[in-house]
C-alpha positions as CSV (number, residue, x, y, z in Angstrom):
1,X,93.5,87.4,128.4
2,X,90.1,87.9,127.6
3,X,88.5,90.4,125.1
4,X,87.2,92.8,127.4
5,X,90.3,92.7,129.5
6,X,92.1,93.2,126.2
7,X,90.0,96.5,125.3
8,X,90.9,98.2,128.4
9,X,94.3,98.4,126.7
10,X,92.4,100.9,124.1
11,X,91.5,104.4,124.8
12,X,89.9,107.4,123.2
13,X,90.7,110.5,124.1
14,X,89.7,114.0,122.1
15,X,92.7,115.6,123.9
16,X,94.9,113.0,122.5
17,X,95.7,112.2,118.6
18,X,92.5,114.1,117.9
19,X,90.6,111.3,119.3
20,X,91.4,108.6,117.3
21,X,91.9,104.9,119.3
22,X,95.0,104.5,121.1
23,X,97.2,101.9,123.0
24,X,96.3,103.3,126.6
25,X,99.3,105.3,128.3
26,X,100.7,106.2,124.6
27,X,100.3,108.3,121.7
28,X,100.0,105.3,119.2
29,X,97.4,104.6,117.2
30,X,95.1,101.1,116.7
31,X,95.7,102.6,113.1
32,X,99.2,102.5,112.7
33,X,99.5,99.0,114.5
34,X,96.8,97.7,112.2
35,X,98.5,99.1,108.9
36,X,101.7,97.8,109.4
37,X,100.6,94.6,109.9
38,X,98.5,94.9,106.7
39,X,101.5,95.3,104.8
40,X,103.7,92.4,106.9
41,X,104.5,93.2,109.6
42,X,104.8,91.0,112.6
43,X,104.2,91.3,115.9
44,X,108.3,91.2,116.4
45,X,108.7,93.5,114.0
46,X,106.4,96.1,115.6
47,X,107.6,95.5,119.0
48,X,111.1,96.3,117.9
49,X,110.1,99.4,116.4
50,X,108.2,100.2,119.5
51,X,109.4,98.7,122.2
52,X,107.3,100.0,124.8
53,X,104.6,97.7,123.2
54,X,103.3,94.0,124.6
55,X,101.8,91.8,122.5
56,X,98.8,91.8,124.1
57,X,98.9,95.8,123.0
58,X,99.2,94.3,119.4
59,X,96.3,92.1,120.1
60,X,94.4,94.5,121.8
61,X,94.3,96.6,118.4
62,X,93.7,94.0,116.6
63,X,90.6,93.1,118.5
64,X,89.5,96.4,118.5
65,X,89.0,97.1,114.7
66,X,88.1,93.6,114.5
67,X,85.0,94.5,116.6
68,X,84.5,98.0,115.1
69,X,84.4,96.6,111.3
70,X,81.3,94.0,113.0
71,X,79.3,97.5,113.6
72,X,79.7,98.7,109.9
């Protein structure tokens, strides 16, 4: 999948989690996927807890603070 095909999977929405960036169609947050990863967790692990993820979700918020932190 290709990066822009993979940031379609991220929205922002004001209405939803005060606007903070979000696996489309849910209420979870780049930030949560990101932190638990940070502090080892796997891509298995996170789709156990929430199994409505893919792992292209996963990657899709990985990509997308990946390309935020280039901006700062």
């Amino acid at each position: 999948m290709t990066d822009e095909r993979l940031l379609r999977l991220i929205v922002i929405d004001p209405k939803i989690m005060l606007g903070k960036p979000i696996i489309k169609g849910t209420r979870l947050t780049v930030e949560i996927i990101v932190e638990k990863i940070a502090y080892g967790g796997t891509t298995e692990s996170i789709k156990k807890d929430y199994p409505f993820l893919t792992e292209d979700d996963i990657k899709a918020a990985l990509l997308y603070a990946a390309k935020r932190l280039a901006h700062e």
